[in-house]
N, C-alpha and C positions, 0 to 999 in steps of 0.2 A: 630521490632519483638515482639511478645509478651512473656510475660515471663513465662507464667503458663504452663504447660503441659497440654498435650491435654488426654480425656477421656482411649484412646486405650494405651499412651505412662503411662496413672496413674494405671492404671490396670495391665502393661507389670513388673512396677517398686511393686507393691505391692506384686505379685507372685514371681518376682524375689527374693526380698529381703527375703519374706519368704523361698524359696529354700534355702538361702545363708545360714541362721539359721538354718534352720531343718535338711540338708544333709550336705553343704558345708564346713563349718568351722567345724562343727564333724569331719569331713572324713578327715582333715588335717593331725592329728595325726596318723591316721590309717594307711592313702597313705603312710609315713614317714616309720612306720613300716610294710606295707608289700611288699616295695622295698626293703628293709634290708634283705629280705628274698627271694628274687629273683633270679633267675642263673644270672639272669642279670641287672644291676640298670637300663638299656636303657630298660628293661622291664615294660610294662603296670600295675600300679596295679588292683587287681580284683575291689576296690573299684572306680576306677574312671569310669570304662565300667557299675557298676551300679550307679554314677549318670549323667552318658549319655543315660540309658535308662529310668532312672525318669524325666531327663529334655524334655527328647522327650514325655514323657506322659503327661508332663503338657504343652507341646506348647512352651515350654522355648529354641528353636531351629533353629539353621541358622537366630539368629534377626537380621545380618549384611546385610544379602542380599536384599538389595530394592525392586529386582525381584522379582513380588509375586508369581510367575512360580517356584522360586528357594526357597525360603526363605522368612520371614514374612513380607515382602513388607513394612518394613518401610522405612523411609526418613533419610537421616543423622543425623536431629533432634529431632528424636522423636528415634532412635539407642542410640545417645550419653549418657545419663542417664543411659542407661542400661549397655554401656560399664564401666560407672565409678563403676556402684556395682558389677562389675565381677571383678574388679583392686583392691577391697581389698581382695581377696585371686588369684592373677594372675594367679600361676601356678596350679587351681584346674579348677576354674568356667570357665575360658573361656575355658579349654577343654571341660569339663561336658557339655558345652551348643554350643556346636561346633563351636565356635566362637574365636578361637585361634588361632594367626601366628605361621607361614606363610600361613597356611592351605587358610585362609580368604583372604587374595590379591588372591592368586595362584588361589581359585575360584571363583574370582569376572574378573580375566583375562581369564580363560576358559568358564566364562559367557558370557563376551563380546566379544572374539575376537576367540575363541576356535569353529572349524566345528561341525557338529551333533555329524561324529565319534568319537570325541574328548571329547567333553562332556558324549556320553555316556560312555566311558570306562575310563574316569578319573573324571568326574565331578562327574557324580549318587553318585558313591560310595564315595566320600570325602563327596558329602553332607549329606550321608546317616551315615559319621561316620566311616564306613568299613575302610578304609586308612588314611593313611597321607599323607603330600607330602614338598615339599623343596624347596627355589628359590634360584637358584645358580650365583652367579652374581659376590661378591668379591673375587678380589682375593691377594694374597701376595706382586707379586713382582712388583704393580704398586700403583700407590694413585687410588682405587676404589671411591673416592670422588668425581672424576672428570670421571664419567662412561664410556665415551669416550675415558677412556686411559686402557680397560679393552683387553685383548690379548688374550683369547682364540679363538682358531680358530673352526669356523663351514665351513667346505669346501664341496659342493656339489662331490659326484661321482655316478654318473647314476641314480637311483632312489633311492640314500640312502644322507645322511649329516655323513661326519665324526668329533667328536668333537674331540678335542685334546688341553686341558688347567688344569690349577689348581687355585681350588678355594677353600679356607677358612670362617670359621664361616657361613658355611650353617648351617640355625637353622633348629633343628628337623629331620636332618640327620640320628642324630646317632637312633633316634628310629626305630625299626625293623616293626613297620607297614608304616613307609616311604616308601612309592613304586613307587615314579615318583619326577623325578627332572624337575623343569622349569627349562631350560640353556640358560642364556642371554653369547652369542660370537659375533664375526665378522665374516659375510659372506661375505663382502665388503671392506677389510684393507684398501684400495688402494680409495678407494669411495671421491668422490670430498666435498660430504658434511659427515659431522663427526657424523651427527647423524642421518644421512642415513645407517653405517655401519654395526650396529647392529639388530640381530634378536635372536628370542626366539624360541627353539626348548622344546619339551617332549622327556626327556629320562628316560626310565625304569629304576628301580635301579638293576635290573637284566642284564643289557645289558653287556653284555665281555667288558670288556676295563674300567667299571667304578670301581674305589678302595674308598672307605667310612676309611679314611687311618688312623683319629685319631680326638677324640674328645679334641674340642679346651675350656678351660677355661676362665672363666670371672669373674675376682680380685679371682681367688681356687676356687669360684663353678664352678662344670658342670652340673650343670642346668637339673637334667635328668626327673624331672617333665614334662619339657618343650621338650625334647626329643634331647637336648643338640645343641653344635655349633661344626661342624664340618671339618675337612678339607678333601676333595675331589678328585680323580683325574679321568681324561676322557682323558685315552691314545687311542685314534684313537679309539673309542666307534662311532658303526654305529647304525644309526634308519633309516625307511623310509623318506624319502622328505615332506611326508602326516604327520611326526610329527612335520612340521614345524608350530607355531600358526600365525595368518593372513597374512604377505607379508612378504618377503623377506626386509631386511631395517626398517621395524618398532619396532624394537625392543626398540628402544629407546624413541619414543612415546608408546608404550605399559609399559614401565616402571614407565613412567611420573602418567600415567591413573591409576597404580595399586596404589602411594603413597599417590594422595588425599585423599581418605576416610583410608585407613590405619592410617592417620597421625592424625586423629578425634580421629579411636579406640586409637591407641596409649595414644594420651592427655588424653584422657576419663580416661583410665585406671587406667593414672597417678596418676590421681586426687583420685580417689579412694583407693591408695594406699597413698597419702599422710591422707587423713581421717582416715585410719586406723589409722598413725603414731602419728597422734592426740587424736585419741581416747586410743592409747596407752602411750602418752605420761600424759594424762588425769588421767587413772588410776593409773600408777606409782607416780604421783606425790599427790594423795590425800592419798597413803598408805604408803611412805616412807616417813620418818623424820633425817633431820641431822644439825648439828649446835643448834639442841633446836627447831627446829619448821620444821613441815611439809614443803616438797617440795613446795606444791601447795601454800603456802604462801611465799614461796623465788621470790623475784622482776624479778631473772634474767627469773625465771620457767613464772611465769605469764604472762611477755613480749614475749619470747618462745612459747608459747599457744595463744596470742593475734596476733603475726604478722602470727602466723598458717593459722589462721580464717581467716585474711585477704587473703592474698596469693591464700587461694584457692578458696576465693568467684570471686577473681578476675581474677583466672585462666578461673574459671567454665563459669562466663559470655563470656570473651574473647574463646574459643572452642563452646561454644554455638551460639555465633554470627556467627563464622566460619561455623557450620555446616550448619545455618540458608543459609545463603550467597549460600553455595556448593548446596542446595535448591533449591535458586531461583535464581540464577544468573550462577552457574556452576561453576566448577573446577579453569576457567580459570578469573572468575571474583572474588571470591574468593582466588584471589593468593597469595595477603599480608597477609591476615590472616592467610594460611593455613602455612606459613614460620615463620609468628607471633608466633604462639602457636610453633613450631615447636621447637621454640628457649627459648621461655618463661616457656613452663610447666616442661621439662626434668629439668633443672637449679634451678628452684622456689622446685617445690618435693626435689630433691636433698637435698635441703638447710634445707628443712624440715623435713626428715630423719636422717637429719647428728645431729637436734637438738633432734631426738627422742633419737639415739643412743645414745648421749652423757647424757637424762636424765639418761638410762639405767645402769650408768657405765658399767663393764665387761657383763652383760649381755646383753647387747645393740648390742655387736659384735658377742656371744655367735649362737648356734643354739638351745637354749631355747627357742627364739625372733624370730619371721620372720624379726625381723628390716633391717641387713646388709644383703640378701638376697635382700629384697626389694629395699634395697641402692646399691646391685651393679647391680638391672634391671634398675631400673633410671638410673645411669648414665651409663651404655650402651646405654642409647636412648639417650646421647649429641652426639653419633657417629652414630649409629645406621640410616637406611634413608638419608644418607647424614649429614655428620658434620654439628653440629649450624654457623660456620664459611661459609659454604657454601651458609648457607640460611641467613644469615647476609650480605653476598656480594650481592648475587642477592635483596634480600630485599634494602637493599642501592642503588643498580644504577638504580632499579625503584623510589625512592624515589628524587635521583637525574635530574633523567629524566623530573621532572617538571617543574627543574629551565634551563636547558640545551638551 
């Protein structure tokens, strides 16, 4: 692969970055305070609607969709750099630039496998920004790890699907422009193969029967930038058969197809979020002094700052390669890597946060800092897409497959 970026991908990164200065990291402080003053925290601030309509006048919109029909038709690797400088302020840029989960899987599945009717009355409008939407999948009382052991029931009756399940940490739930749930259940319990079972319907968040019951926490936040995590319930909630997305039984290859480029964005993110922590870690230590000499002259700080730089050059190539591969070879040829980062960048950030925080003292954990924020989205994403333990197994018994 080559390592430079290409004309369109230096142009995308140059406007980007200026957006992220000019609007973005200002409007931080501001979102903060005029949630504070909201009927409701699960409310929109006025500040984020306007840089959703500055990012759409500079072209800074839907960069995730490859479909140039949809969105700015770029490729995974020429996306990935963009995602990582939306990862240093997560819970602003990628809404501003409408490139934020779950919204981003939910319409790159309504792209691929979603009817005309489908796409128009849920797709237009999410890519246009009008809504939001939710993929509702985990749920409490089974290991969601293992998808195939997920229990809600989707039961046909005459031209309708009746859902009937409970699912938690639906992200983006609790915000009130959420208007459609993706619902991964079982149409087929009883089905001879196990990942024949499942299918994926559209349900309004309007339908009788759905309860949005209580927003779920993650380490005390509740994430309301992000539009929070959810728990859900779909007591005998009916839609038409026509809200069912492509076949009956694909639900769980349709799950498979949303995580590959999702798990790019994700890394991407990361990484840009562990630069910030460097860059933060960077300033703190050139202006604080203890023991008789500056931070940035203490051995342990400097080693701290050194294995940073490394970490993440070596995050940044490995996702890069990844995306390269999901390119030209596909999803499916791409597989080790895409479980490689999967497991390696959540882990690697983490480590890298936990050393910011700890430059910070108390206000490392404080909310002065985006640091512990930052540090409890990272490690959400060791769970998050499938536990690292999961893509550790499967990554292993390909690995072993060769000596077999």
């Amino acid at each position: 692969m080559d390592f430079a970026f290409d004309a369109r991908t230096e142009e995308l990164r140059a406007k980007l970055l200026a957006f992220m200065d000019e609007y973005v990291h200002p409007a931080e402080p501001v979102a903060e305070e005029q949630r504070a003053q909201l009927a409701s925290p699960w409310d929109t601030p006025a500040v984020v609607e306007e840089l959703k309509a500055e990012a759409r006048k500079q072209g800074l919109w839907n960069l995730f969709l490859p479909d140039a029909e949809y969105g700015a038709g770029l490729t995974n690797l020429q996306y990935a750099p963009l995602a990582e400088i939306t990862g240093r302020s997560p819970h602003l840029a990628p809404t501003a630039t409408n490139c934020a989960a779950p919204d981003t899987g939910n319409m790159e599945v309504l792209a691929q496998f979603g009817n005309e009717q489908q796409k128009k009355q849920w797709l237009e409008p999410l890519l246009a920004g009008e809504i939001r939407s939710a993929f509702a999948m985990t749920e409490p009382e089974v290991a969601s790890s293992d998808a195939t052991n997920i229990t809600t029931h989707i039961e046909r009756d005459g031209h309708e699907y009746v859902i009937t399940g409970r699912k938690w940490y639906i992200s983006g739930a609790m915000n009130p422009d959420c208007k459609i749930f993706i619902v991964m259940g079982k149409t087929d319990p009883d089905g001879a193969d196990i990942r024949r079972q499942q299918s994926m319907v559209l349900v309004p968040r309007d339908t009788p029967g759905v309860t949005v019951k209580r927003a779920m926490q993650v380490f005390g936040y509740e994430d309301h930038s992000h539009g929070g995590h959810a728990e859900v319930i779909f007591d005998h909630a009916r839609v038409p058969v026509s809200n069912l997305i492509g076949e009956e039984g694909g639900g769980f290859a349709i799950a498979q197809a949303r995580l590959g480029p999702g798990r790019i964005h994700h890394c991407m993110r990361l990484i840009g979020m562990a630069e910030r922590a460097i860059e933060l870690m960077c300033r703190r230590a050139v202006s604080r002094t203890a023991f008789g000499k500056a931070l940035a002259q203490q051995g342990v700080v400097q080693n701290w700052i050194a294995d940073a730089r490394v970490t993440v050059e070596q995050l940044r190539l490995l996702v890069l390669k990844t995306a390269w591969l999901m390119d030209t070879v596909g999803n499916k040829g791409a597989h080790t890597e895409i479980q490689a980062i999967k497991i390696a960048t959540p882990r690697a950030v983490v480590g890298i946060l936990d050393r910011a925080i700890q430059l910070h003292g108390a206000g490392g954990v404080s909310q002065d800092f985006p640091l512990a924020e930052l540090y409890a989205s990272a490690r959400t994403l060791m769970l998050a897409d499938g536990p690292d333990e999961v893509h550790q197994r499967s990554l292993a018994r390909r690995e072993l497959k060769k000596y077999l």
